[in-house]
C-alpha positions as CSV (number, residue, x, y, z in Angstrom):
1,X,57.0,49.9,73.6
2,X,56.1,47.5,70.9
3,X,52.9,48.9,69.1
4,X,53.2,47.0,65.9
5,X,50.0,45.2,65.8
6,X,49.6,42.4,62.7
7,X,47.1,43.3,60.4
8,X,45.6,40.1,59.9
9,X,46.3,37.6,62.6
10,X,46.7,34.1,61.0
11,X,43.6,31.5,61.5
12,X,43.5,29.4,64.4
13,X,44.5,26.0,63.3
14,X,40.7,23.7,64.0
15,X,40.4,22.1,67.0
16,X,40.6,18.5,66.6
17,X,37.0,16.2,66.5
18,X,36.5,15.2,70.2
19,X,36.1,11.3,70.4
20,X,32.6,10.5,71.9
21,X,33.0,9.9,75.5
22,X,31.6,6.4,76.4
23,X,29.8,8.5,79.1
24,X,27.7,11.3,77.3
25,X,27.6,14.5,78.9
26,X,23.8,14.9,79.9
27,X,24.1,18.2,79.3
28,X,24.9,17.5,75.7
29,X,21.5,16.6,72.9
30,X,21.5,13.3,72.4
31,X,20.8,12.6,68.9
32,X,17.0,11.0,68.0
33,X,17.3,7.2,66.8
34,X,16.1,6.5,63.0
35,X,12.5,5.0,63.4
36,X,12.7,1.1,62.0
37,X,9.8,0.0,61.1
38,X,8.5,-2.2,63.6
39,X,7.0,-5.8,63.4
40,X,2.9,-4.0,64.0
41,X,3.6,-2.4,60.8
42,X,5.8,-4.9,58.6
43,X,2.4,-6.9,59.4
44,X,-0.3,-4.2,58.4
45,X,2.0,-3.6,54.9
46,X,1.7,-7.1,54.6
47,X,-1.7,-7.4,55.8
48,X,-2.6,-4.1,53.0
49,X,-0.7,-6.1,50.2
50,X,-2.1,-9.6,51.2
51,X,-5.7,-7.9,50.8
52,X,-5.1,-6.4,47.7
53,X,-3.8,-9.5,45.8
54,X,-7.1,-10.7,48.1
55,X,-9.4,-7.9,45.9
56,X,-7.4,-8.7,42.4
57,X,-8.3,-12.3,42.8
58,X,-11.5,-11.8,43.5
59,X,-12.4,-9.5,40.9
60,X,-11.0,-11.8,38.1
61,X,-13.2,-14.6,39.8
62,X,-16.1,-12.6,39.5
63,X,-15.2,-11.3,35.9
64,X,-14.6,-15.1,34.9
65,X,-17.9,-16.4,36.5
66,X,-19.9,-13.4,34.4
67,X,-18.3,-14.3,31.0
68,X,-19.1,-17.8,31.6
69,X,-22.5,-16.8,32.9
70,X,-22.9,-14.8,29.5
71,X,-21.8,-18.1,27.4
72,X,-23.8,-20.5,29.1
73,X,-26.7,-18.2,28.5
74,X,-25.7,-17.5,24.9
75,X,-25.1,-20.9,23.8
76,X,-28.4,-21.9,25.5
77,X,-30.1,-19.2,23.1
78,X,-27.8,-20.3,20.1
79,X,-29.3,-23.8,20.6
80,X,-33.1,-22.8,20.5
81,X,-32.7,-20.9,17.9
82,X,-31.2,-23.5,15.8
83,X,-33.8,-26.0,16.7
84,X,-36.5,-23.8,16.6
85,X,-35.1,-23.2,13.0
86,X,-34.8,-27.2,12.1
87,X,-38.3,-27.4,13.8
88,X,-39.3,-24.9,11.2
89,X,-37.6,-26.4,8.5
90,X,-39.1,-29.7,8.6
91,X,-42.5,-28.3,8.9
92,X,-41.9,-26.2,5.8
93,X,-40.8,-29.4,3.9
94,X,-44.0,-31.3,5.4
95,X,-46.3,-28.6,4.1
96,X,-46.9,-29.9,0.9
97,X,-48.0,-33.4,2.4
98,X,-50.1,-31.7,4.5
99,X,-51.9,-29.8,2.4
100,X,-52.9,-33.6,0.3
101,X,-53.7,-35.0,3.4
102,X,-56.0,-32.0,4.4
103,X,-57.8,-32.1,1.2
104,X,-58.3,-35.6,1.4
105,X,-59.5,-35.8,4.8
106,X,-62.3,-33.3,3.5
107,X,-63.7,-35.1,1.0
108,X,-67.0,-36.4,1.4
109,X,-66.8,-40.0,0.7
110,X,-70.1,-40.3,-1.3
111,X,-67.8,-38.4,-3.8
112,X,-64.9,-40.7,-3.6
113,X,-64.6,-44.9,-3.8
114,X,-61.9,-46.4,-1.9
115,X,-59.3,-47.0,-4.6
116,X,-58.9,-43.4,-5.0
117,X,-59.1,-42.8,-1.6
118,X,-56.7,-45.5,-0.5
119,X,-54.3,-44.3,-3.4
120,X,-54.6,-40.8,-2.5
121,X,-53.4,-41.9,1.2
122,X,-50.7,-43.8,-0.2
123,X,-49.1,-40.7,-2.2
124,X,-49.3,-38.5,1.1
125,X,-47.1,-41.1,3.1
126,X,-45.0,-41.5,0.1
127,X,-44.4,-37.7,0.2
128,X,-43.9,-37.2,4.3
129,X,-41.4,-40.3,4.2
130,X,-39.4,-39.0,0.9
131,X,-39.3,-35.5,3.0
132,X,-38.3,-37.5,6.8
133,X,-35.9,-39.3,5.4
134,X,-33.8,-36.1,3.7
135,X,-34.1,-34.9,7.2
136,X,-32.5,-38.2,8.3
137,X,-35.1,-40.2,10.1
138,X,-35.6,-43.7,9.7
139,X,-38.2,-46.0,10.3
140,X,-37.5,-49.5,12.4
141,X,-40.4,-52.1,11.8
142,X,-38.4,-55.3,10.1
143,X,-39.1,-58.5,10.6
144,X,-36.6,-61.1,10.9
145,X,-33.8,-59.3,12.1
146,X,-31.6,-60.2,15.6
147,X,-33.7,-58.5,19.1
148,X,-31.9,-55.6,19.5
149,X,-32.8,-54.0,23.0
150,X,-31.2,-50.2,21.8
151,X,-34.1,-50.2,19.2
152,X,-36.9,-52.6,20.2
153,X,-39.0,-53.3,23.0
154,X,-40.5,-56.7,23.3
155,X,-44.1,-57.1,24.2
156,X,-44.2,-60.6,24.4
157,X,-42.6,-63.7,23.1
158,X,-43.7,-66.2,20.6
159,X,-42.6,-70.0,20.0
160,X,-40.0,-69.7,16.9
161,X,-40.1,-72.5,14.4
162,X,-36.8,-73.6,13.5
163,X,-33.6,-72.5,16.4
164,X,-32.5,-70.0,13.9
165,X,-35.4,-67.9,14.5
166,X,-34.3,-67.5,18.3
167,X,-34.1,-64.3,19.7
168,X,-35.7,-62.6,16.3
169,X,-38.4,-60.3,15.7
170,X,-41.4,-62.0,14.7
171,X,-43.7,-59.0,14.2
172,X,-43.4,-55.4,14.7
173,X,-46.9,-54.0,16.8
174,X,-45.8,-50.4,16.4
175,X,-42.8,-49.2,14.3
176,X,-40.0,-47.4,15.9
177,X,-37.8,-44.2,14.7
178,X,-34.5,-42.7,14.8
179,X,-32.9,-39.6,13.4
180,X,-29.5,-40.4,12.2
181,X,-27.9,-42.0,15.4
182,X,-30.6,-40.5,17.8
183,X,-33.5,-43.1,18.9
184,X,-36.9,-41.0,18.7
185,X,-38.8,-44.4,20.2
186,X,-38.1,-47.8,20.1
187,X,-40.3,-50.4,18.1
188,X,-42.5,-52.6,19.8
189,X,-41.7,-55.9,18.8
190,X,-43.1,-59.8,19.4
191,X,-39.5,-61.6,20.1
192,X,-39.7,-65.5,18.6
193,X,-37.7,-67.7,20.8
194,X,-36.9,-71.2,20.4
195,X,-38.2,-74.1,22.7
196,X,-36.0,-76.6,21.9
197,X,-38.5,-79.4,20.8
């Protein structure tokens, strides 16, 4: 009798990978497929990232249409202030003339004759035109110069006595006045046109 019994019996050799069987066993698990996404939520990413570039655009709209909000009213404020500061300016310069004028307009005329008076006028406009004119306005009230419809404004015609006098100012009823290019109010003129006789 044989007892001789190996003391370490050597490892099986592995039993070769079985090829899947184009028929599963059904009593073998069948393995759970990897979830794709599907088209319903391809479209709600989409739909998330479509509104949030949505929102982004939005809020720089919004942003944009405050700061412009906050320039229009800023420059709106800038530009008061700067005329109330010209406005301020020119009455400052004007003072001076008004003060004259105020004394003047005072004075009781058994007091004064009319040379002094009318003298004492004259150096009041002298001083408000010297102070206009530094701020750049000008007066329109010459005679003899081309109709000009930008600065006058006919009130009626006259016969002209010679043809070169067509279309001309023949008097000024009420002077006109610009500041630098800007016409404050056009001079109402008598236009002189020429009959041909």
């Amino acid at each position: 009798m044989n007892n001789k019994r190996h003391a370490h019996s050597p490892p099986s050799p592995p039993s070769p990978p079985r090829a899947p069987s184009p028929d599963p066993d059904p009593r073998e698990p069948v393995p759970a497929p990897v979830p794709s996404s599907s088209p319903a939520a391809s479209a709600a990413s989409s739909s998330q990232e479509a509104g949030s570039e949505a929102d982004l655009w939005k809020d720089r709209h919004l942003r944009l249409a405050a700061e412009y909000d906050n320039f229009r009213k800023r420059t709106a404020k800038e530009r008061a202030e700067t005329w109330m500061r010209a406005q301020a300016e020119l009455i400052s310069r004007l003072a001076d003339a008004l003060d004259d004028l105020s004394r003047f307009a005072h004075i009781d005329p058994a007091e004064i004759d009319s040379k002094t008076l009318h003298d004492g006028v004259d150096l009041v406009e002298r001083k408000v035109w010297k102070e206009l004119e530094s701020a750049g306005v000008t007066r329109i009230d010459q005679v003899g110069v081309p109709f000009d419809p930008n600065i006058h404004e006919a009130v009626t015609t006259q016969p002209a006595a010679k043809p070169g006098q067509d279309h001309t100012v023949g008097q000024v009823v009420q002077s006109g006045y610009k500041i630098r290019d800007t016409l404050l109010r056009p001079a109402r003129v008598v236009v002189l046109t020429w009959q041909g006789h």
